[in-house]
N, C-alpha and C positions, 0 to 999 in steps of 0.2 A: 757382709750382712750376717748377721745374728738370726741363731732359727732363733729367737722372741720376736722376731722383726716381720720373718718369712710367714710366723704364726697368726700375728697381731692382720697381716695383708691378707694370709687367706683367712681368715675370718672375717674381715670387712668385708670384701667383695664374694666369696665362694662359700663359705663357713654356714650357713642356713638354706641352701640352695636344697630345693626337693626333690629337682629335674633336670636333666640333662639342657634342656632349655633356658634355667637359671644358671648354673655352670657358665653356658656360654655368654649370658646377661653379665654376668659378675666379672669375667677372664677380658671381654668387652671394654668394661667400664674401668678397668684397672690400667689396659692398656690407654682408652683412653685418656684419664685421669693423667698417667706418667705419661705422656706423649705430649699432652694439647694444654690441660689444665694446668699444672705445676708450673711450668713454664709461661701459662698466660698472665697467672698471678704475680709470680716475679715479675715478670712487665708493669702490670700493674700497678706494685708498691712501688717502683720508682718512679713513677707519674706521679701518683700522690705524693710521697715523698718527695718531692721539685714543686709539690702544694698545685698542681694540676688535679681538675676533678675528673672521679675514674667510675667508667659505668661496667658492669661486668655482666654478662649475660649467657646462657645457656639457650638454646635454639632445639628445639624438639619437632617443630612441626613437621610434619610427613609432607612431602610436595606432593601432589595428583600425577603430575610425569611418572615420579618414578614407580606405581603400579604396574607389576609385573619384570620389572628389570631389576628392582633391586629389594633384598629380600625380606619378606613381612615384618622379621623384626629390628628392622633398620628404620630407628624415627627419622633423622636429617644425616645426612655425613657432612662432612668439613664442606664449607663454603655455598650449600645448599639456600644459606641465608640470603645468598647475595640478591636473590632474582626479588625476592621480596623485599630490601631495604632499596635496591636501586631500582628494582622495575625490569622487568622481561626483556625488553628492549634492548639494555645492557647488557645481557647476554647471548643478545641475538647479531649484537654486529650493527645495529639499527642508530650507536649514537655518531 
């Protein structure tokens, strides 16, 4: 990895950060990004690519549970979506 590369990263994600709170916004979004996204994408073009229709979404909603367990500036984490597309129940052990 090239410092133009290292440079080009922190300034997408950290590079205009005001506060220590942005910082950890951007360091967040970065890891996410390389962890979840880059990799969901890839998946994705090969779906399409095999001419399969590909829907691709991002999942933000805060759940009401997790007030107070998980911290203020945590929108969704990984899999948070589930209780809403399948239903409570589904999580509950209920089907």
């Amino acid at each position: 990895v090239t410092s133009e590369v290292v440079d080009q990263v922190y300034n997408e994600y950290i590079g205009n950060a005001g506060s220590r709170a942005q910082v950890r916004d951007g360091l967040l979004d970065a890891i996410g990004d390389s962890l979840f996204v880059l990799s969901a994408i890839e998946v994705a073009r090969y779906h399409r690519d095999a001419g399969n229709p590909v829907y691709f979404y991002e999942f933000q909603h805060r759940p009401s549970w997790g007030a107070g367990v998980v911290p203020e500036f945590v929108k969704a984490d990984h899999t948070d979506e589930i209780a809403f597309v399948f239903g409570k129940p589904f999580l509950a052990g209920d089907v």
